[in-house]
mmCIF file of the C-alpha atoms, coordinates in Angstrom:
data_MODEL
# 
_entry.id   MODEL 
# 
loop_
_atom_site.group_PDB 
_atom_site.id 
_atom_site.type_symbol 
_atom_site.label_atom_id 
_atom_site.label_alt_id 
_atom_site.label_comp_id 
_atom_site.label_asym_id 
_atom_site.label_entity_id 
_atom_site.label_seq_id 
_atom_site.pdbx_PDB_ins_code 
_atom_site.Cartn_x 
_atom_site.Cartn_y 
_atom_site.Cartn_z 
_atom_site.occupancy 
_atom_site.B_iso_or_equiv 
_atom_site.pdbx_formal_charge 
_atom_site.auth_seq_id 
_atom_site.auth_comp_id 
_atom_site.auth_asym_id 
_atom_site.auth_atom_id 
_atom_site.pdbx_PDB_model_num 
ATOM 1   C CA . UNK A 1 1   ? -35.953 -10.389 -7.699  1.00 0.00 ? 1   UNK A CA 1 
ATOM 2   C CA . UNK A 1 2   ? -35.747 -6.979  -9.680  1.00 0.00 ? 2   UNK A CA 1 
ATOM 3   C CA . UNK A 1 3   ? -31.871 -6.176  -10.502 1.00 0.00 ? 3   UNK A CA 1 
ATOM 4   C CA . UNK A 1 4   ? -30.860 -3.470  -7.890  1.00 0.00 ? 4   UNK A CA 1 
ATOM 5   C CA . UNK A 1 5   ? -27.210 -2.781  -8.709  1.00 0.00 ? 5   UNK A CA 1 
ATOM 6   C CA . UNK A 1 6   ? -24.788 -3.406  -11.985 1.00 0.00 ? 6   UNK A CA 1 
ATOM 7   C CA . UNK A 1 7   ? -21.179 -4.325  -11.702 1.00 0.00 ? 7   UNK A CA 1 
ATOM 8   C CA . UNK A 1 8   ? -18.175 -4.181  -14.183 1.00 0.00 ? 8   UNK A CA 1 
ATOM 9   C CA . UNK A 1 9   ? -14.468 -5.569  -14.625 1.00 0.00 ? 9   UNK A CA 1 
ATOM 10  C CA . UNK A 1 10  ? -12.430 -2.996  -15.919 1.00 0.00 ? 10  UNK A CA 1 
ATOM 11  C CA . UNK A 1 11  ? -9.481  -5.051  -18.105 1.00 0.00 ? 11  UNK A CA 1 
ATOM 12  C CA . UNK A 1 12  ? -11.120 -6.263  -20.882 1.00 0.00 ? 12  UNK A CA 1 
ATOM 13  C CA . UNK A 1 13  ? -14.302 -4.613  -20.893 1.00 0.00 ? 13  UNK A CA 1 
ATOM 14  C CA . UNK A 1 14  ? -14.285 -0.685  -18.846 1.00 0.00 ? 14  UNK A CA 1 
ATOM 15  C CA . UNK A 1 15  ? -10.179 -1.117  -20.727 1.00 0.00 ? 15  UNK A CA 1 
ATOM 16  C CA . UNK A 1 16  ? -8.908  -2.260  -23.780 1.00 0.00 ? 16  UNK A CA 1 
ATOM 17  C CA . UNK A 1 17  ? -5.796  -3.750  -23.287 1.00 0.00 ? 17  UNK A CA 1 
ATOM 18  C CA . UNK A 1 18  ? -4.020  -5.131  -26.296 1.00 0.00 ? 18  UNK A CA 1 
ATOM 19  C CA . UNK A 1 19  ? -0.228  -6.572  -25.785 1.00 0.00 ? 19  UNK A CA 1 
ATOM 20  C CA . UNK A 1 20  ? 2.021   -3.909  -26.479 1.00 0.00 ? 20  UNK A CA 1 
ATOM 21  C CA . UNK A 1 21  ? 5.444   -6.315  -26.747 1.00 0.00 ? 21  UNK A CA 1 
ATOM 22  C CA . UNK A 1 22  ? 7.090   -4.775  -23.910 1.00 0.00 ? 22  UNK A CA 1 
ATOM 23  C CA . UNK A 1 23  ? 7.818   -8.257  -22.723 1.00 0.00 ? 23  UNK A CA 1 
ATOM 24  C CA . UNK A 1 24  ? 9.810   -8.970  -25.958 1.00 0.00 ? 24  UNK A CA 1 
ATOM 25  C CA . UNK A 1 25  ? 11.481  -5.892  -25.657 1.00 0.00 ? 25  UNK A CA 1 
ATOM 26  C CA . UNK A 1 26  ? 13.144  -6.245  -22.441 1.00 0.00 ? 26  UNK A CA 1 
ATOM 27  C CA . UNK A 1 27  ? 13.586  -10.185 -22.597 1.00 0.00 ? 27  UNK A CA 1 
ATOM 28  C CA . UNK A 1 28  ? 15.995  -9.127  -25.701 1.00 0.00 ? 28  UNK A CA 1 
ATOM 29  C CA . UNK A 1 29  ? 17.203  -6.103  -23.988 1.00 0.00 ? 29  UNK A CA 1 
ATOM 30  C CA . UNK A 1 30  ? 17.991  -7.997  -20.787 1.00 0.00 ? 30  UNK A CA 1 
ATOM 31  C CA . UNK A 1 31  ? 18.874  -11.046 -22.994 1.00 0.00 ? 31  UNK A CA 1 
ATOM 32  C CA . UNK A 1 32  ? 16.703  -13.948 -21.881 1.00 0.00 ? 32  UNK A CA 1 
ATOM 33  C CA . UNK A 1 33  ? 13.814  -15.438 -24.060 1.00 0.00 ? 33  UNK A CA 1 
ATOM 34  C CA . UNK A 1 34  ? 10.237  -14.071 -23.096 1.00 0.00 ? 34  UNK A CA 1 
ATOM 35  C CA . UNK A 1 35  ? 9.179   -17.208 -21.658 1.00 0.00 ? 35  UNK A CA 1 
ATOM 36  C CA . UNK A 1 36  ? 12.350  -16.591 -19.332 1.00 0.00 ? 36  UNK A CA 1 
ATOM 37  C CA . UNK A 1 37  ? 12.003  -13.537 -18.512 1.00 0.00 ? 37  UNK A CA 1 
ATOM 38  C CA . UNK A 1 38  ? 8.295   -13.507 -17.681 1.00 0.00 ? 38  UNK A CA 1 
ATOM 39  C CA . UNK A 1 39  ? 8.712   -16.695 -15.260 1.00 0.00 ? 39  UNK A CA 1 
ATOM 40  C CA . UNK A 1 40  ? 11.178  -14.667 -13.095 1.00 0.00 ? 40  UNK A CA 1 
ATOM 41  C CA . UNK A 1 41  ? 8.470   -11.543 -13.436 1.00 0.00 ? 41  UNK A CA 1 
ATOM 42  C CA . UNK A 1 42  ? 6.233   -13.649 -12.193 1.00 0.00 ? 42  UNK A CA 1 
ATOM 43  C CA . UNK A 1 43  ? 8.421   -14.889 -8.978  1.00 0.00 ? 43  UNK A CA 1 
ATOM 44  C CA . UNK A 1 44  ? 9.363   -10.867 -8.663  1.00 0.00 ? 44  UNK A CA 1 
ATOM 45  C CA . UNK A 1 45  ? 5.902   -9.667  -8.746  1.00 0.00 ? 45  UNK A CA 1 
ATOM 46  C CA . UNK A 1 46  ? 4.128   -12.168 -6.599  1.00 0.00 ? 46  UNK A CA 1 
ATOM 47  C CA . UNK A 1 47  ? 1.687   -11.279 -3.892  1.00 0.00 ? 47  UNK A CA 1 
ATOM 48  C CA . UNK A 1 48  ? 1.395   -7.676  -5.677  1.00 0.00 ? 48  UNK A CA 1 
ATOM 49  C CA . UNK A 1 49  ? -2.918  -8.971  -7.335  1.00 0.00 ? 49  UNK A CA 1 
ATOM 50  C CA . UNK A 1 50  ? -3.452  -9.923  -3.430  1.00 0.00 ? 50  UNK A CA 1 
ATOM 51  C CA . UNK A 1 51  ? -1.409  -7.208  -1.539  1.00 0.00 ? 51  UNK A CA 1 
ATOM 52  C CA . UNK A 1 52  ? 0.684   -9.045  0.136   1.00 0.00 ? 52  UNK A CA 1 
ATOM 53  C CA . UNK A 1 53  ? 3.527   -6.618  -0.958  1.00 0.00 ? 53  UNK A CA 1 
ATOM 54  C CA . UNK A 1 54  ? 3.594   -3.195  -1.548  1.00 0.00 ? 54  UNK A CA 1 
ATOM 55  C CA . UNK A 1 55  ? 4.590   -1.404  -5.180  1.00 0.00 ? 55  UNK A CA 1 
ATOM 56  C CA . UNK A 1 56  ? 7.829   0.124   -3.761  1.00 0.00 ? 56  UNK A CA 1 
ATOM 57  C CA . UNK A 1 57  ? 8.701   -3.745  -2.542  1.00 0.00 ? 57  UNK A CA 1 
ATOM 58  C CA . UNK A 1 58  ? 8.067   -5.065  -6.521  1.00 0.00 ? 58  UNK A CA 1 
ATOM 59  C CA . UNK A 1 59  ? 9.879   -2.189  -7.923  1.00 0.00 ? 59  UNK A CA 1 
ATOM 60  C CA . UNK A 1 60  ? 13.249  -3.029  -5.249  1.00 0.00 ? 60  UNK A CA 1 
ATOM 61  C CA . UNK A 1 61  ? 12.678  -6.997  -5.957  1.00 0.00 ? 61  UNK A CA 1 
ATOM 62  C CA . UNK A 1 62  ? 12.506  -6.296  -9.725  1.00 0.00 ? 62  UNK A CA 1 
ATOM 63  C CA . UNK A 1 63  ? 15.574  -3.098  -10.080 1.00 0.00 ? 63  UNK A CA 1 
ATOM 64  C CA . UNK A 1 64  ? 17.629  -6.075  -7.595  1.00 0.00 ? 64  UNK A CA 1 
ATOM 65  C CA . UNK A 1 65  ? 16.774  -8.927  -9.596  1.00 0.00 ? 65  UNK A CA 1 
ATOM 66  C CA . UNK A 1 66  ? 17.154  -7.393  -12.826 1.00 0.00 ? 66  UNK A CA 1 
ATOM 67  C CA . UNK A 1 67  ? 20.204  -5.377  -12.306 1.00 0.00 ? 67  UNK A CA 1 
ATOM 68  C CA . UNK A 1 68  ? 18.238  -2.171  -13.318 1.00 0.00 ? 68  UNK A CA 1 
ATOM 69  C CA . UNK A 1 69  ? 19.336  1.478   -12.385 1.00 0.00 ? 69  UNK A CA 1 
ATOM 70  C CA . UNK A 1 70  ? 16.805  3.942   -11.277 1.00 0.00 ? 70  UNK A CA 1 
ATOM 71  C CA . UNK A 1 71  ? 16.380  4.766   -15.013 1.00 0.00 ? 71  UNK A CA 1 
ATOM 72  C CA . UNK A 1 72  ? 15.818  1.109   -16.228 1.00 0.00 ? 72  UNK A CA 1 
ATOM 73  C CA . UNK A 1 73  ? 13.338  0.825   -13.681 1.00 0.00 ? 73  UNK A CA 1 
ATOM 74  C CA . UNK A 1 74  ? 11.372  3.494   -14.938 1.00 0.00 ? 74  UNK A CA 1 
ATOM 75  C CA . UNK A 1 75  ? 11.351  2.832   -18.333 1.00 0.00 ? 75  UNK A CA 1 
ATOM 76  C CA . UNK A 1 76  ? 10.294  -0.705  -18.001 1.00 0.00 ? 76  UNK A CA 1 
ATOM 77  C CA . UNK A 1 77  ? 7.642   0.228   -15.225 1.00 0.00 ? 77  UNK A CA 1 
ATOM 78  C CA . UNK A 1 78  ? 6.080   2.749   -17.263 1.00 0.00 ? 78  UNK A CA 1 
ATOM 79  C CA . UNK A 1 79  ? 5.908   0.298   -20.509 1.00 0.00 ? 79  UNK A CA 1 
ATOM 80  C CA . UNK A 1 80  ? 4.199   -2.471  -17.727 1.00 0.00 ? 80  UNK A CA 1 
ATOM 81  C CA . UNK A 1 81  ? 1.793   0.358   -16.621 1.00 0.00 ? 81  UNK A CA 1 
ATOM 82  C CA . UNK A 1 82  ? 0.974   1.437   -20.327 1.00 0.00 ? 82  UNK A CA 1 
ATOM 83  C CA . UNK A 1 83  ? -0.162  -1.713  -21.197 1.00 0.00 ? 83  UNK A CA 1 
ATOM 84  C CA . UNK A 1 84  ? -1.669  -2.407  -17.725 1.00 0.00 ? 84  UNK A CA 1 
ATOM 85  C CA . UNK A 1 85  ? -4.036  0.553   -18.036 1.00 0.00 ? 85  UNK A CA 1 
ATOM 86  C CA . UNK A 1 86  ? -4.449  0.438   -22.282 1.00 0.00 ? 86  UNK A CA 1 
ATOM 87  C CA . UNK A 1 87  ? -7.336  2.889   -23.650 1.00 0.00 ? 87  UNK A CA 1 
ATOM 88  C CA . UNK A 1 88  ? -10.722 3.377   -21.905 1.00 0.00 ? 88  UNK A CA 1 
ATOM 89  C CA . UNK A 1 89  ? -13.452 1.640   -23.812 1.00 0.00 ? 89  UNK A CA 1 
ATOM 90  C CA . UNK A 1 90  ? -15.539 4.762   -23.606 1.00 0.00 ? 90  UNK A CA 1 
ATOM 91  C CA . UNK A 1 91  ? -19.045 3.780   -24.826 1.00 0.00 ? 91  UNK A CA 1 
ATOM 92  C CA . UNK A 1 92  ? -19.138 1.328   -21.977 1.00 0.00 ? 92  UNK A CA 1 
ATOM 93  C CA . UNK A 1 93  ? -18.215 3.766   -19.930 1.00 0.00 ? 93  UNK A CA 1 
ATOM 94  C CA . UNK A 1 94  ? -20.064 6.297   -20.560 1.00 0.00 ? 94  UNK A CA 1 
ATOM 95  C CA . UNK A 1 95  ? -22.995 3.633   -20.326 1.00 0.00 ? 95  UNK A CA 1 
ATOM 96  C CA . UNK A 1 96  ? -21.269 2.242   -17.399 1.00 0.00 ? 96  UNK A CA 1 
ATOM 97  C CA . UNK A 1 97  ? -21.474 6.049   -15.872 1.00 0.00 ? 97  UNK A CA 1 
ATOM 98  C CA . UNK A 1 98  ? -24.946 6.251   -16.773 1.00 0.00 ? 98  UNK A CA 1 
ATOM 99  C CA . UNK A 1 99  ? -26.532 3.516   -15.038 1.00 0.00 ? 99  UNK A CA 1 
ATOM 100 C CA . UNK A 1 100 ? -26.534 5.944   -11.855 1.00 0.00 ? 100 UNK A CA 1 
ATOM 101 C CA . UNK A 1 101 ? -29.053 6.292   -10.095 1.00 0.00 ? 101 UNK A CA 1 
ATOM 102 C CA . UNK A 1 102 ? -31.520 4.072   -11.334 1.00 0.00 ? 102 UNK A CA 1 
ATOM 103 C CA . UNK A 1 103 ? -28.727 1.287   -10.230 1.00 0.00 ? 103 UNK A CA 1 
ATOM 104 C CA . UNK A 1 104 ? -26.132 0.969   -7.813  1.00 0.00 ? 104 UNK A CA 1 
ATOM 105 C CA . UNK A 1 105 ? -23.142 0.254   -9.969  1.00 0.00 ? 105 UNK A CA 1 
ATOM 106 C CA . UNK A 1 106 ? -19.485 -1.099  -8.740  1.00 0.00 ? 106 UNK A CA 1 
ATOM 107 C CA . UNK A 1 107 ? -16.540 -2.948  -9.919  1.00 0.00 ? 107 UNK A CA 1 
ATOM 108 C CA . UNK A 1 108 ? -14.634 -6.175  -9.325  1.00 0.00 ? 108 UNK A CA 1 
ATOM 109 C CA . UNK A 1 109 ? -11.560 -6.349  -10.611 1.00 0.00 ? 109 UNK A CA 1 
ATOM 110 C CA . UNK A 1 110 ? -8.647  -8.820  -10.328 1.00 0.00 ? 110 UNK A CA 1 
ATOM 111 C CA . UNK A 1 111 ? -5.909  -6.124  -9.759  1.00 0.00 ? 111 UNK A CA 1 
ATOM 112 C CA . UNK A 1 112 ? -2.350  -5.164  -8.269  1.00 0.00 ? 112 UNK A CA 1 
ATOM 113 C CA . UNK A 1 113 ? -0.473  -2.602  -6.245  1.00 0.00 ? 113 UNK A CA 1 
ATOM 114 C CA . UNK A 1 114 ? -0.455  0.895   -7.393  1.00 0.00 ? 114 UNK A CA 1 
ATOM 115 C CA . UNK A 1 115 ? -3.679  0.083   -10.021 1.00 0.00 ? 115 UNK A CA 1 
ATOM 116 C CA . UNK A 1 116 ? -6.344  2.488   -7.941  1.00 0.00 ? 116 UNK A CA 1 
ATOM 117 C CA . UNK A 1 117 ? -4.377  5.583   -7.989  1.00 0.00 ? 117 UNK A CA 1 
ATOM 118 C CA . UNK A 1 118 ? -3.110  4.757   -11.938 1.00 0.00 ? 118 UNK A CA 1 
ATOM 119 C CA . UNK A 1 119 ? -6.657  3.902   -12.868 1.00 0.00 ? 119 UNK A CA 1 
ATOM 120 C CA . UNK A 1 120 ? -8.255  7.060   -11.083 1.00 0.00 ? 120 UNK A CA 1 
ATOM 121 C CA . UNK A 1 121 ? -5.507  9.424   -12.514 1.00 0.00 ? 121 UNK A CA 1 
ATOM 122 C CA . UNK A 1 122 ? -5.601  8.119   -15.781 1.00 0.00 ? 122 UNK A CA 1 
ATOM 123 C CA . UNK A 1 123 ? -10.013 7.503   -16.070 1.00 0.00 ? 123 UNK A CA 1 
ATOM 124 C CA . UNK A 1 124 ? -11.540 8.444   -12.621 1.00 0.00 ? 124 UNK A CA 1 
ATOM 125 C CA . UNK A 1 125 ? -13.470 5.248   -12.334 1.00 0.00 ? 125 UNK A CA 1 
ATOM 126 C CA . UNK A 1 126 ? -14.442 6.073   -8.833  1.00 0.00 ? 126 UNK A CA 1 
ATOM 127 C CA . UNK A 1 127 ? -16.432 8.733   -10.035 1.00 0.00 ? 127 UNK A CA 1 
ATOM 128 C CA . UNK A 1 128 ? -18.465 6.628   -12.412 1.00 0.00 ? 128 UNK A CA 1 
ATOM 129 C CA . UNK A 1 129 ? -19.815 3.768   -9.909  1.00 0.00 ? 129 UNK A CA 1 
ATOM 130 C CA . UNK A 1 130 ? -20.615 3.666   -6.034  1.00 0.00 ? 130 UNK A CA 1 
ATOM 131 C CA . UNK A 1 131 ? -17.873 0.586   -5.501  1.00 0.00 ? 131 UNK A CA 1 
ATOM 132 C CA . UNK A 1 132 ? -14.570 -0.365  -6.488  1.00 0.00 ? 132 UNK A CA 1 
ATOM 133 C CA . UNK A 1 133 ? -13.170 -3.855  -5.008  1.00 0.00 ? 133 UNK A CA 1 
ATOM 134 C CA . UNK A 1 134 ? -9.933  -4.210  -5.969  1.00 0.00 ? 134 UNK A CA 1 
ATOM 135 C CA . UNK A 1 135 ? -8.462  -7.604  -5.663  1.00 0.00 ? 135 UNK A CA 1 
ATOM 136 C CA . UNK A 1 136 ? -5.176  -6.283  -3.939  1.00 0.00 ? 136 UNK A CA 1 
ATOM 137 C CA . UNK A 1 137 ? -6.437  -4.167  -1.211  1.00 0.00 ? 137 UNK A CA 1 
ATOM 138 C CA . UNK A 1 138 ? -9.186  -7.163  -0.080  1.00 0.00 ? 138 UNK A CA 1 
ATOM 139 C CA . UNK A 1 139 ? -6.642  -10.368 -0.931  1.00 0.00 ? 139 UNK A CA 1 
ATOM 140 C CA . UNK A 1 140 ? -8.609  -12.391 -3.131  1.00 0.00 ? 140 UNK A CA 1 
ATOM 141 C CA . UNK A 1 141 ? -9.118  -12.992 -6.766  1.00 0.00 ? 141 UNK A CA 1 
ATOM 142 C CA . UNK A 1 142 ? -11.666 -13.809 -8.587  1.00 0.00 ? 142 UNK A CA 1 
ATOM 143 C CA . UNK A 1 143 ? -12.976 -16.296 -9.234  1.00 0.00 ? 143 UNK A CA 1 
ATOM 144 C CA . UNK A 1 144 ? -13.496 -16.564 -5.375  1.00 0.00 ? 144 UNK A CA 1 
ATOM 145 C CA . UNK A 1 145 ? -16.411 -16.145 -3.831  1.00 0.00 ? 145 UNK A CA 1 
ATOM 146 C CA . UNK A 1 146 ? -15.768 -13.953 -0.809  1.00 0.00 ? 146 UNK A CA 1 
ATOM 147 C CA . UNK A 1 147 ? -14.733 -11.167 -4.064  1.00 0.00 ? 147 UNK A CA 1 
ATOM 148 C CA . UNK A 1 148 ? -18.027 -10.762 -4.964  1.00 0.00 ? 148 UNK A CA 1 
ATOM 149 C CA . UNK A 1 149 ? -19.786 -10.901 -1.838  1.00 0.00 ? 149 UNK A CA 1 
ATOM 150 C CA . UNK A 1 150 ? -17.359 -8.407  -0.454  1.00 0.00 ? 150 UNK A CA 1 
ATOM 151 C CA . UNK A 1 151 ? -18.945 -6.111  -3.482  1.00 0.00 ? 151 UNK A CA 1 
ATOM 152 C CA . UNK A 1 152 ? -22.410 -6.946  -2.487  1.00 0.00 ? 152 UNK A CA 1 
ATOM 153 C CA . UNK A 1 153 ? -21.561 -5.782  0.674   1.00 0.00 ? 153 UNK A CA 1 
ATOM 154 C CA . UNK A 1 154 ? -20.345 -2.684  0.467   1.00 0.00 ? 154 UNK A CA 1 
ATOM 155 C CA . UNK A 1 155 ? -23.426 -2.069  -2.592  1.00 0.00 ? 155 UNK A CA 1 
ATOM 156 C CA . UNK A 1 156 ? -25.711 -3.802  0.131   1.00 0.00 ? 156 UNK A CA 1 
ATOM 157 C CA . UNK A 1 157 ? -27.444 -5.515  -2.130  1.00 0.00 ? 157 UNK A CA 1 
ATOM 158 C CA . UNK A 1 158 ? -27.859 -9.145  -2.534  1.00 0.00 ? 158 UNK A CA 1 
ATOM 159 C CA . UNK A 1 159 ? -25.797 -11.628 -4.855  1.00 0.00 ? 159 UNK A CA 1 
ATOM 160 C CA . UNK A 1 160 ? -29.668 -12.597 -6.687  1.00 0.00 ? 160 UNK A CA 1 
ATOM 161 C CA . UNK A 1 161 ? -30.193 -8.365  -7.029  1.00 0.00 ? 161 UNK A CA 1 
ATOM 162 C CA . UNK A 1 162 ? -27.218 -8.217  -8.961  1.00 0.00 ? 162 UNK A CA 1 
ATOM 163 C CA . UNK A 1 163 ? -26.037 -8.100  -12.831 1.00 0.00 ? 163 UNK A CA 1 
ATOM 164 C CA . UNK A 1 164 ? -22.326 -8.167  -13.556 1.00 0.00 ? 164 UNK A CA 1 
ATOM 165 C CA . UNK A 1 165 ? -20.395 -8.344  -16.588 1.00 0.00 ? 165 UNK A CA 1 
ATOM 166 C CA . UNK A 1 166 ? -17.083 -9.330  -17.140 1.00 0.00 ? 166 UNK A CA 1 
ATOM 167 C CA . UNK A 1 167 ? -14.988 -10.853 -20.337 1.00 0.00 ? 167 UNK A CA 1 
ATOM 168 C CA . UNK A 1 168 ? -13.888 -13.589 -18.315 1.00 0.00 ? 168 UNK A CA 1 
ATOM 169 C CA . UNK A 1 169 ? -16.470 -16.330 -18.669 1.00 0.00 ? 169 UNK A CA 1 
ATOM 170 C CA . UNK A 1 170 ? -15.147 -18.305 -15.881 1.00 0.00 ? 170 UNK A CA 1 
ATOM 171 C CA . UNK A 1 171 ? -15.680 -15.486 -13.604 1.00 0.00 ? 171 UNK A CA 1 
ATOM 172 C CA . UNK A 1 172 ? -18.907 -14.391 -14.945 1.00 0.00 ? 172 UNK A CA 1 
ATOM 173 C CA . UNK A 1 173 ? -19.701 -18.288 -13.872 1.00 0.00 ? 173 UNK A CA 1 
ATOM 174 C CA . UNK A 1 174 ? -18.809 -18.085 -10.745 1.00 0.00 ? 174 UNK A CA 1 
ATOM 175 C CA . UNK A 1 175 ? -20.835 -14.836 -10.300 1.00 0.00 ? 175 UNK A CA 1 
ATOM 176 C CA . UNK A 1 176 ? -23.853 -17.045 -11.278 1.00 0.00 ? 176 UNK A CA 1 
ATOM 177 C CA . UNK A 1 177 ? -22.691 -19.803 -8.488  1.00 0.00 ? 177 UNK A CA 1 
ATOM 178 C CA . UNK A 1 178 ? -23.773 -17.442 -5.890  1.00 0.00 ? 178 UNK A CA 1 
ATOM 179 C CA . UNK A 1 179 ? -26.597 -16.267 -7.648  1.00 0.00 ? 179 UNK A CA 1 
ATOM 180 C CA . UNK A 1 180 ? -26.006 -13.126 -9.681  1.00 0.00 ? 180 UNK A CA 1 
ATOM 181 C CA . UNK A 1 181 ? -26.881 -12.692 -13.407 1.00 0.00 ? 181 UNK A CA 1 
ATOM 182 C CA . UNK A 1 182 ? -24.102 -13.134 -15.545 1.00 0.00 ? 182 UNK A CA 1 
ATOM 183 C CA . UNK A 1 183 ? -22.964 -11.506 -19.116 1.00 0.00 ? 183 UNK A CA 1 
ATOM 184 C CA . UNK A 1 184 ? -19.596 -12.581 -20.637 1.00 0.00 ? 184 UNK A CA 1 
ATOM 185 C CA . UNK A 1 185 ? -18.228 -9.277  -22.718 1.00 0.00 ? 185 UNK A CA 1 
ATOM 186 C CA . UNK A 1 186 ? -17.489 -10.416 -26.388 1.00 0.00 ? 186 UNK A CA 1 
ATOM 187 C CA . UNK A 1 187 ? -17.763 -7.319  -27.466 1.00 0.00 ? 187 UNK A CA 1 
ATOM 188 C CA . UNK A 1 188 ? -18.970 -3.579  -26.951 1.00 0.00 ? 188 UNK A CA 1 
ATOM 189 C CA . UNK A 1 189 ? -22.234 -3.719  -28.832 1.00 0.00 ? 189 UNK A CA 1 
ATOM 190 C CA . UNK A 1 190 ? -23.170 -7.249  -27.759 1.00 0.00 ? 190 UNK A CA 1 
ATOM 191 C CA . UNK A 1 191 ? -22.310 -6.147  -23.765 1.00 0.00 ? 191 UNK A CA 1 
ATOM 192 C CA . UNK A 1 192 ? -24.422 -3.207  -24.516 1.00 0.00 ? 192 UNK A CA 1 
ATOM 193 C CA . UNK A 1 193 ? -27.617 -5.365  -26.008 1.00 0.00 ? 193 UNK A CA 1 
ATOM 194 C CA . UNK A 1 194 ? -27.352 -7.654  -23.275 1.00 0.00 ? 194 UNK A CA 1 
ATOM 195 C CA . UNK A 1 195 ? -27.441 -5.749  -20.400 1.00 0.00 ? 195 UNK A CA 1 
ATOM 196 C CA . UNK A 1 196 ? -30.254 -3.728  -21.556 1.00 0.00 ? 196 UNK A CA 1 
ATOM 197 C CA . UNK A 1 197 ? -31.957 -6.746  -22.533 1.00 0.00 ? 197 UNK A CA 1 
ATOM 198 C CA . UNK A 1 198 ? -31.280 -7.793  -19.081 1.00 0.00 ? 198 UNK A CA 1 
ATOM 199 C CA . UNK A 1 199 ? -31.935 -4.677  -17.318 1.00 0.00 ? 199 UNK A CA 1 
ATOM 200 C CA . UNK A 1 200 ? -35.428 -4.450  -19.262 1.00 0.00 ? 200 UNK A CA 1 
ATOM 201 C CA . UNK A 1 201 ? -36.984 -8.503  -18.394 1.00 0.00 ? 201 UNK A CA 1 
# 
């Protein structure tokens, strides 16, 4: 069956996202170790990759928790969002972007609260493809199935009409358990070659 529509992750491959060490910096600032401190981020934040809470709910969990002043919270939000969103890979997105029309094109990514309007503001990604399905606003991760056919839905295409890439091999496998062709992103030029290899059999 001919490939009908493309679709991307974004952290990793549409993103670069490098640590930035603002976990070390506020485990010394708040004085815990890092291992520490991320555990309770974790029990803080969780629920926000599946929307079971909103942003404003994280940010009065974590500014309680933490004993942070409106200030505090800020600073260490903005540092968590920094590193969140890191630096558009542009060639794959401007390859990304021009897969339209010849393709439908969409994204899947494994996400949390607040990431749409940061995302859009910061790279417009829902001006490059016809989909986004962002894991918090349908409450499921990948690598779960109903993710992915919730983005063949809304692409209507089927999972065998699909190509999607992602740096996450696990996920990329689990793309190919229901049938879609799968690339795992090493890198930009190798994405690049294989999906034009891909797009051209």
């Amino acid at each position: 069956m001919p490939i009908e529509a493309v679709v991307f992750d974004i952290g990793g491959v549409l993103e670069i996202n490098p640590r930035t060490g603002w976990i070390e910096r506020w485990a010394q600032r708040l004085s815990m170790t890092p291992a520490t401190f991320e555990r309770q981020l974790d029990v803080l934040w969780r629920g926000g990759d599946i929307g079971t809470v909103t942003l404003a709910e994280v940010e009065r969990r974590t500014a309680g928790a933490l004993d942070l002043d409106d200030v505090a919270l800020d600073e260490l939000m903005n540092e968590v969002w920094a590193e969140y969103l890191g630096t558009l890979n542009r060639p794959v997105a401007e390859y990304f972007g021009n897969l339209r029309p010849r393709y439908r094109t969409g994204i899947i990514s494994n996400s949390f609260v607040g990431a749409r309007e940061r995302e859009q503001a910061a790279y417009a990604f829902e001006n490059l493809c016809d989909s986004i399905v962002y894991s918090h606003e349908v409450g499921c991760l990948k690598p779960d199935a109903v993710i992915y056919r919730i983005a063949c839905e809304r692409l209507g295409v089927a999972a065998s009409e699909v190509l999607f890439l992602d740096d996450v091999n696990a996920h990329v496998e689990a793309a190919r358990a229901l049938g879609m062709r799968g690339i795992t992103f090493v890198s930009t030029e190798q994405a690049i070659a294989d999906l034009e290899a891909q797009l051209r059999s």
